[in-house]
N, C-alpha and C positions, 0 to 999 in steps of 0.2 A: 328485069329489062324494061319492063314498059312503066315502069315509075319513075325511070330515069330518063324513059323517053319522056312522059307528061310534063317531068320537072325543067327539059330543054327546053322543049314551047312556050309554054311559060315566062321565062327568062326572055326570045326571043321574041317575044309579043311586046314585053315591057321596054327589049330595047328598041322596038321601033316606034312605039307611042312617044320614047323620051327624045328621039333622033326628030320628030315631028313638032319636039314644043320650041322656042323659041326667047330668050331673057331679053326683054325691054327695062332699063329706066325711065321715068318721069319725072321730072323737075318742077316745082310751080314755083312761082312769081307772086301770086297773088294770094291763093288761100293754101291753107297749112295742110300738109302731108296726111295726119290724122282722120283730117276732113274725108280724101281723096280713098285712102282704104275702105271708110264706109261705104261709100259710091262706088266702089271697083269689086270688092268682092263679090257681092249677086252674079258680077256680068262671068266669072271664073269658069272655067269648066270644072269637074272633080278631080279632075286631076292636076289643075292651075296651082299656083303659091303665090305669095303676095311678100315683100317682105319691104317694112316702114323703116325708113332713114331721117328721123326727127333733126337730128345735125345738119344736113343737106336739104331741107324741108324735101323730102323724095319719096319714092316707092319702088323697088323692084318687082317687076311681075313675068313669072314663067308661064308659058301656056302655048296654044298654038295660035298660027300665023294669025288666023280667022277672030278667034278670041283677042287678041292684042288690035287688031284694027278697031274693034269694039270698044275695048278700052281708050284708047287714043282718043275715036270721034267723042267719046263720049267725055273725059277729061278738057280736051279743047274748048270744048261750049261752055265747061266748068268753069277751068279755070283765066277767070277774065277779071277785070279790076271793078272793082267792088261798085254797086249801081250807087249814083248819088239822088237823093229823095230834098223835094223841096217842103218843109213843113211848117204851117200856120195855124198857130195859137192864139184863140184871144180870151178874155177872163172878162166873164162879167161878174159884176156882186147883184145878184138879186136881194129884192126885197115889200113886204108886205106893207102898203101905206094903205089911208084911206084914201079911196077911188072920190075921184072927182068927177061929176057930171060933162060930158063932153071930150074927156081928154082919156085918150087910149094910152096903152099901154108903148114906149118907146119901140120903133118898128127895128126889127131884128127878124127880117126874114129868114133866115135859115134856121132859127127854131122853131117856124110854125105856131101857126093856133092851137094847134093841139096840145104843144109844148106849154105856152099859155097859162091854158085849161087846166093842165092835168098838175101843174104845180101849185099855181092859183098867186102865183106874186104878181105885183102891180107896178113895178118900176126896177128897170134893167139900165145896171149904169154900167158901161167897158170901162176897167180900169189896168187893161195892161192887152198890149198885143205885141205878138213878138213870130218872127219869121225867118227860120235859118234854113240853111243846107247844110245837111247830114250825110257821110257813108254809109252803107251797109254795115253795121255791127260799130258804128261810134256810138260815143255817148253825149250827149247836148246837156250841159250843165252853163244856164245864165239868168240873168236877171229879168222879173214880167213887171216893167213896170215898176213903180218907186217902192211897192212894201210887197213882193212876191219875188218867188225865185221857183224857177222849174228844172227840170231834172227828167231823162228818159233817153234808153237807149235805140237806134232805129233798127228794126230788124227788115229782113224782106222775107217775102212767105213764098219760098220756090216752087209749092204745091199752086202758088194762086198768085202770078203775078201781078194781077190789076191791083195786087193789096199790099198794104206793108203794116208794118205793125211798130208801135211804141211803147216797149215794153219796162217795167217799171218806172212809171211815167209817176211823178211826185211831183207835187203845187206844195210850197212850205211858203207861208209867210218869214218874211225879216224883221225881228226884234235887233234890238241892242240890250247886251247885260249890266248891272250895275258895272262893267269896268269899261264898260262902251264896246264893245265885240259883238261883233254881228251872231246871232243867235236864228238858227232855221227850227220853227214851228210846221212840223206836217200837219197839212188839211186836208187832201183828197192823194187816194195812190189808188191805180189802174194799171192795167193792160190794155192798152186798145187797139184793135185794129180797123184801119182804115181804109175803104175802097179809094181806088185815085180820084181827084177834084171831087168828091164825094164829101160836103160836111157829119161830122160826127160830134153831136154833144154828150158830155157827160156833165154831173153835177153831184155834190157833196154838201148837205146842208150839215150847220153845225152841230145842231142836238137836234132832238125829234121835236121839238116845239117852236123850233129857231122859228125868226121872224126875217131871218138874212140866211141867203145859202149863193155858193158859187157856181158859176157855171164854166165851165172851158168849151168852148167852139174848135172844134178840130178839122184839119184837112190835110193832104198832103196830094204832092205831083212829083212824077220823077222827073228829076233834071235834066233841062235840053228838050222836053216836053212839051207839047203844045196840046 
């Protein structure tokens, strides 16, 4: 008798936690269903469920009243259209000449003296600059200038919004093959990340003794930014 009383309650417990949970869907517009599970399950209680509808880009989630309002605010902020990034490229070819008495080095304030110093070339020529707008998660594939072509996709960094990042970021130079076809030679691939209006240089010298090495000047701003 009293095992069959423990096994009532029991039963009677579970059916009022289940009477208390509540089945929401969510639809998104903007980013993919997949996404949204990541981001939803943490917020679950232990007794929550989740279940992904990739056809319907959707989610189902069971849980209580309390728990679904979490989810919601939290989804809403998510899911919004993709931030658009303003980004600026330019390409110098550095190089080692003999210094001339009086005559400094071409002024290019944003790489600093130190930058200068510490590579030790003597003459900075720009030979390509290029400026597009990008969404969150495109990819920027165009031309720098007459004998370059760049390549990179723009990510945003949700941990650190002042930054965004461009990640597999490739400088190829443009050949032509004996049948005349445009032919991409890689010279420099990165990852970088960018603070906003914030210049960022990288550089890639040829070989370890080159007498020429490139430089990219980087920066970025979100669009609609001031």
């Amino acid at each position: 008798m009293v095992r069959s009383w423990v096994a009532i309650v029991v039963f009677a417990a579970g059916s009022v936690l289940a009477a208390e949970q509540e089945l929401r869907v969510f639809q998104f517009h903007f980013r993919p269903a997949r996404e949204a599970a990541t981001l939803v399950e943490p917020l679950l209680s232990a007794e929550g469920s989740l279940l992904l509808q990739p056809g319907l880009n959707a989610i189902t989630v069971r849980d209580t009243p309390d728990v679904l309002k979490r989810v919601a605010n939290a989804l809403a902020s998510w899911d919004v259209a993709p931030q658009s990034y303003k980004v600026h490229v330019r390409v110098f070819l550095a190089s080692r000449e003999p210094k001339q008495v009086g005559t400094p080095p071409p002024p290019i304030p944003e790489l600093g003296e130190k930058l200068y110093l510490l590579f030790g070339f003597t003459k900075y020529q720009e030979v390509a600059a290029v400026q597009v707008t990008a969404a969150d998660g495109n990819t920027v594939e165009t031309a720098a200038g007459d004998h370059y072509h760049l390549r990179f996709m723009v990510r945003s960094v949700p941990q650190e919004p002042e930054r965004v990042q461009l990640a597999q970021l490739q400088l190829a130079r443009r050949d032509r093959a004996a049948d005349n076809t445009e032919v991409l030679t890689p010279l420099l691939r990165a990852t970088v990340s960018l603070l906003m209006k914030q210049p960022s240089v990288i550089a890639g010298a040829r070989s370890e003794n080159a007498n020429q090495a490139l430089f990219l000047l980087l920066s970025a701003e979100r669009e609609g930014k001031q």
